[in-house]
C-alpha positions in Angstrom: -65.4 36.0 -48.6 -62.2 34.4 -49.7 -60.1 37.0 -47.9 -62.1 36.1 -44.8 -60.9 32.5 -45.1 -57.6 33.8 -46.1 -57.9 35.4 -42.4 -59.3 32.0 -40.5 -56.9 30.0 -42.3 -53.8 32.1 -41.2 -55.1 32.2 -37.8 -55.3 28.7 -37.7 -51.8 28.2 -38.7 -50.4 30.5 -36.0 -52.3 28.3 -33.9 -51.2 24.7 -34.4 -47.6 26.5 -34.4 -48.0 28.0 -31.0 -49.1 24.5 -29.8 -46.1 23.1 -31.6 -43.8 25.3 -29.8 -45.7 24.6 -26.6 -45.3 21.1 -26.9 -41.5 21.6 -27.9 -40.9 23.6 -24.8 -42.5 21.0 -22.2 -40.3 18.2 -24.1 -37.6 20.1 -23.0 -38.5 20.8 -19.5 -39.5 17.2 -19.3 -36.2 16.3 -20.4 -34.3 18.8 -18.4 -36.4 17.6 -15.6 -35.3 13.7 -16.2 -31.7 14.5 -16.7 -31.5 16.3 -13.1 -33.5 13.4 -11.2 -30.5 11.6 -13.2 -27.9 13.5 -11.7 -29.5 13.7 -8.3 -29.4 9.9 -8.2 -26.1 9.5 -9.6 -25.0 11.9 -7.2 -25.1 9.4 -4.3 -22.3 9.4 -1.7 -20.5 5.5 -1.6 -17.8 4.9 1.0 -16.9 4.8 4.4 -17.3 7.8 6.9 -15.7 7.0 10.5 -15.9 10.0 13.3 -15.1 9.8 16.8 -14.9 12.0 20.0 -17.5 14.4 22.0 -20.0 12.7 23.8 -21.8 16.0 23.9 -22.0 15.7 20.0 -22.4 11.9 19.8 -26.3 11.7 19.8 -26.7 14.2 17.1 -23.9 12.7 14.9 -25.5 9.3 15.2 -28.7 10.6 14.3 -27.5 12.5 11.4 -25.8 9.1 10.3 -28.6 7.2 10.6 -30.6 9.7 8.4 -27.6 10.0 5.8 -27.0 6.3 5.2 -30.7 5.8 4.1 -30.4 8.3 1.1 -26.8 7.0 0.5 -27.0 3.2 1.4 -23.6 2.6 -0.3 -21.9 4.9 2.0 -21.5 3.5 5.8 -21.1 6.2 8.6 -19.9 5.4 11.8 -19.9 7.8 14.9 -17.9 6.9 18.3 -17.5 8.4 21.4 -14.7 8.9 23.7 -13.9 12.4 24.3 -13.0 15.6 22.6 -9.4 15.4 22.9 -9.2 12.1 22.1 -11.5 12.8 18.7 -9.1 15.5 17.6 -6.1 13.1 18.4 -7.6 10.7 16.2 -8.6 13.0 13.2 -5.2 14.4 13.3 -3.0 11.0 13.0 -5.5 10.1 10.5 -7.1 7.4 12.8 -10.5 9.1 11.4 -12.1 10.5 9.2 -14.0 13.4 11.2 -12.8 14.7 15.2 -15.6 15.8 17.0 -15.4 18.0 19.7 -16.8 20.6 22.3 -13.8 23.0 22.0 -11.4 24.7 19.7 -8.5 22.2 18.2 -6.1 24.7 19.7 -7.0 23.9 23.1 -6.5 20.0 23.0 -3.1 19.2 20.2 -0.1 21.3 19.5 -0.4 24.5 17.0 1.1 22.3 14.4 -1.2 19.2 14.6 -4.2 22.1 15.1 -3.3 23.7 11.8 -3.8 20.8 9.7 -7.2 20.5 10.4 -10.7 22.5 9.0 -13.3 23.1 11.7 -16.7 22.9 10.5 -19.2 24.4 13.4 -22.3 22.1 12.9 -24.6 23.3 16.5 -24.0 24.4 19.9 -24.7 22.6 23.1 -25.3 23.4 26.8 -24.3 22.0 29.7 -26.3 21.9 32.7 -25.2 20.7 36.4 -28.0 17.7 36.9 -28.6 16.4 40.1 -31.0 13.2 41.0 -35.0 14.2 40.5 -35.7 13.5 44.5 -33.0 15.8 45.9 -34.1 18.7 47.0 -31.5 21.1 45.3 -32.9 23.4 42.2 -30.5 26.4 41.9 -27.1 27.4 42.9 -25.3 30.6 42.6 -21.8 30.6 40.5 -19.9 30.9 44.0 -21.9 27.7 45.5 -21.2 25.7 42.3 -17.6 26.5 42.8 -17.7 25.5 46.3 -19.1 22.1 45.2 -17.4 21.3 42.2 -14.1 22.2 43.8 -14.3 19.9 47.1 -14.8 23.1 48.8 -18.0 22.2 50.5 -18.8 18.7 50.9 -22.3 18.5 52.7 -25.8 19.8 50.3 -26.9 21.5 53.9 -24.0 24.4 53.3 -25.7 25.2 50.2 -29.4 25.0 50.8 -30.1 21.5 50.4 -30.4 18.6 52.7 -28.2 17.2 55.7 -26.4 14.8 53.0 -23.3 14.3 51.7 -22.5 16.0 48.4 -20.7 13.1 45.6 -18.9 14.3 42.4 -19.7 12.5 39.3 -16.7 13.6 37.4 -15.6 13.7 34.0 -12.0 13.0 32.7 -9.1 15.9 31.6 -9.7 14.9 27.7 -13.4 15.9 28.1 -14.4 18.9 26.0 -17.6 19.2 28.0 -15.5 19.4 31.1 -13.5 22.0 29.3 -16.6 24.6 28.9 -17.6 23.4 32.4 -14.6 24.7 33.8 -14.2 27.8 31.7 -18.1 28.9 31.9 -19.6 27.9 34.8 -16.6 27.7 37.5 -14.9 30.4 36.5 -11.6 28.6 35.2 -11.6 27.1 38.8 -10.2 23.4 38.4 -12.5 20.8 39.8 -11.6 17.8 42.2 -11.5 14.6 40.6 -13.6 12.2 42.0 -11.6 8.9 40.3 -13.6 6.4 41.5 -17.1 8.1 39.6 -15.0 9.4 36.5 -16.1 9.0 33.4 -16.8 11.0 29.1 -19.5 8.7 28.4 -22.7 10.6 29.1 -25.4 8.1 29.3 -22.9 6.5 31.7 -22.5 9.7 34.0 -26.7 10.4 34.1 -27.6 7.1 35.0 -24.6 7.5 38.3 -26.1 10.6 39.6 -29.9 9.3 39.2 -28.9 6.3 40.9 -26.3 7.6 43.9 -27.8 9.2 46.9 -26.7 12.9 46.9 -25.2 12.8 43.6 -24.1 15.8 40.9 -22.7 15.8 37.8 -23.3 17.8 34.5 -24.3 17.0 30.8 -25.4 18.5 27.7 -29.1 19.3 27.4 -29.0 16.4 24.5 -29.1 14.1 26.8 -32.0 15.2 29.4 -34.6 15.6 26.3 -36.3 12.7 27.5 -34.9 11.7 30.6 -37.2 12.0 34.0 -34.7 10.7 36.1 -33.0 13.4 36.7 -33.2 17.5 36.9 -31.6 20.4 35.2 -29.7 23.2 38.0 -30.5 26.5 37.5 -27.2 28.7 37.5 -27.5 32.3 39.6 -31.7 32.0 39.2 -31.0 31.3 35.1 -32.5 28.0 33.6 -30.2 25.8 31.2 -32.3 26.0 28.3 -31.6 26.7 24.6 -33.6 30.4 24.8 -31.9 31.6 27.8 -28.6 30.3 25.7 -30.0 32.2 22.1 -30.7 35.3 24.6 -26.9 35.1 26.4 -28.6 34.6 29.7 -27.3 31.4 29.8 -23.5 31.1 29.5 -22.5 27.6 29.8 -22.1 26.6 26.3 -20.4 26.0 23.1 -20.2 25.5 19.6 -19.8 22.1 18.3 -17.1 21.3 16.2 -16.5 18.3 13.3 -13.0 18.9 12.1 -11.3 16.7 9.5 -7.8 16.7 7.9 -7.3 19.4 5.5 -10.8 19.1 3.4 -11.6 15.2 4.4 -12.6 13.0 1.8 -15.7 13.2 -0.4 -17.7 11.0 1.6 -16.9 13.0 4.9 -17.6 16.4 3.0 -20.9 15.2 1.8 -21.7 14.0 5.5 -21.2 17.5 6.7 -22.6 19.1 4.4 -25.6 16.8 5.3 -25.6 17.9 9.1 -25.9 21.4 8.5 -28.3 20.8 5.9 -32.0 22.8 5.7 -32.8 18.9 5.5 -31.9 17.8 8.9 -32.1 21.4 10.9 -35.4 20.2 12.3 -33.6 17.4 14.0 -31.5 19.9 15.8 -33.3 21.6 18.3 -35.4 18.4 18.4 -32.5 16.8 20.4 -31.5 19.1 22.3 -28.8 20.9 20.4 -29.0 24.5 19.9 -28.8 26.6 15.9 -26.1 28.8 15.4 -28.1 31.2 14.0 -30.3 31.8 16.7 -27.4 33.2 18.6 -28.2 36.9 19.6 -24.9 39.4 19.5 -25.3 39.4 22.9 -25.2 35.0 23.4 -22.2 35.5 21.0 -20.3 38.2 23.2 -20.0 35.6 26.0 -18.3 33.6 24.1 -15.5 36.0 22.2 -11.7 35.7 23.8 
């Protein structure tokens, strides 16, 4: 009898020492637990971001600002247009603290103003020609955009559309989206500059073509997500839309690039780091923008030197 107690009693022991260490080890997750929510909110971004340039980029930046300055509200972002050359001008005379832009640095400053700079490749975008909703123009092959963009043909009749005459909406020699325009979807043929419609803000060149009679321009997908003004040409029977780009069907494209000035400053890493983030990826093809990832070999081919 006594050694049967001598049993229950031991047993007991082990067992108020197992809670014990139980207890111990949730303590210390607890506190592990409360010294990273610590260091997650003391890891806060403060400061001042400024980034300027592709108007192809500037919907998504803004977004991404907007969504970064509410879980850092001491840090104040602040994304501009203008252009992709004039972005990378800007980052590289320090004027800001982020260029964006629709093309390589390389093909905008010198190789010595190019060099300083770190690209960081936060999407892609495609460009699609965009003509007003009511005229009757839906496709055009490769050689008839050419004609069109190059002055070449001048009436929509010549290419399948209506008796009317065909007016360029035109985008300026520092555009980046002009740049892949040119290189992808004319061919490297240079376009005729049509002064008097010219202009690298987007929201400016859809509402010209939905609002002049025989209009045609072109713009990055971003900006037709919810616009029912205007409509989306088809290139050589091939729709502008992010899986025919994914697939390489759809060659008018490119990556979009945030460079900054060697490493940029905390604040601008942290914002980067933000727009590429698992976070904010949902946001991306929301918009209009297209995920790197998603690029097939073959999309990626097209696009190779």
């Amino acid at each position: 009898m006594n050694r049967t107690k001598g049993i229950i009693a031991g047993l007991l022991t082990a067992a108020m020492l197992a809670g014990c260490g139980s207890s111990t080890a949730a303590a210390s997750t607890s506190a592990a637990s409360t010294a990273a929510a610590k260091e997650s909110t003391s890891a806060a971004v403060s400061g001042t971001v400024t980034a300027a340039g592709s108007s192809a980029l500037l919907p998504l930046a803004q977004e991404a600002a907007a969504e970064f300055m509410k879980n850092n509200p001491d840090c104040v972002v602040t994304v501009n247009g203008g252009g992709s050359g004039e972005g990378l001008k800007q980052v590289a005379d320090g004027s800001v603290d982020i260029g964006n832009s629709d093309v390589a640095a390389e093909e905008k400053l010198d190789a010595s103003a190019a060099s300083g700079l770190t690209d960081h490749e936060v999407a892609l975008v495609a460009m699609a020609p965009v003509v007003s909703k009511d005229l009757d123009i839906d496709n055009l092959t490769t050689d008839q955009l050419i004609q069109v963009f190059t002055g070449k043909v001048t009436n929509w009749k010549d290419v399948g559309g209506p008796d009317e005459d065909i007016v360029l909406v035109t985008r300026p020699s520092s555009s980046g989206t002009r740049a892949t325009f040119k290189k992808y979807a004319l061919n490297g043929e240079e376009e005729a500059s049509n002064q008097a419609l010219e202009t690298d803000d987007s929201g400016t060149l859809t509402q010209t073509v939905a609002t002049t009679e025989g209009a045609i321009g072109y713009v990055a997908l971003s900006y037709l997500t919810d616009n029912t003004d205007l409509k989306a040409v088809s290139i050589d029977g091939v729709e502008p839309t992010l899986e025919n780009v994914y697939s390489g069907d759809y060659k008018v494209w490119s990556y979009e690039h945030m460079y900054t000035k060697g490493d940029g400053s905390e604040a601008a890493q942290a914002f980067l780091k933000y727009m590429v983030s698992d976070e904010f990826a949902s946001n991306v093809e929301k918009m209009g923008y297209g995920v790197v990832a998603s690029l097939t070999d073959a999309a990626v081919a097209t696009h190779k030197n």
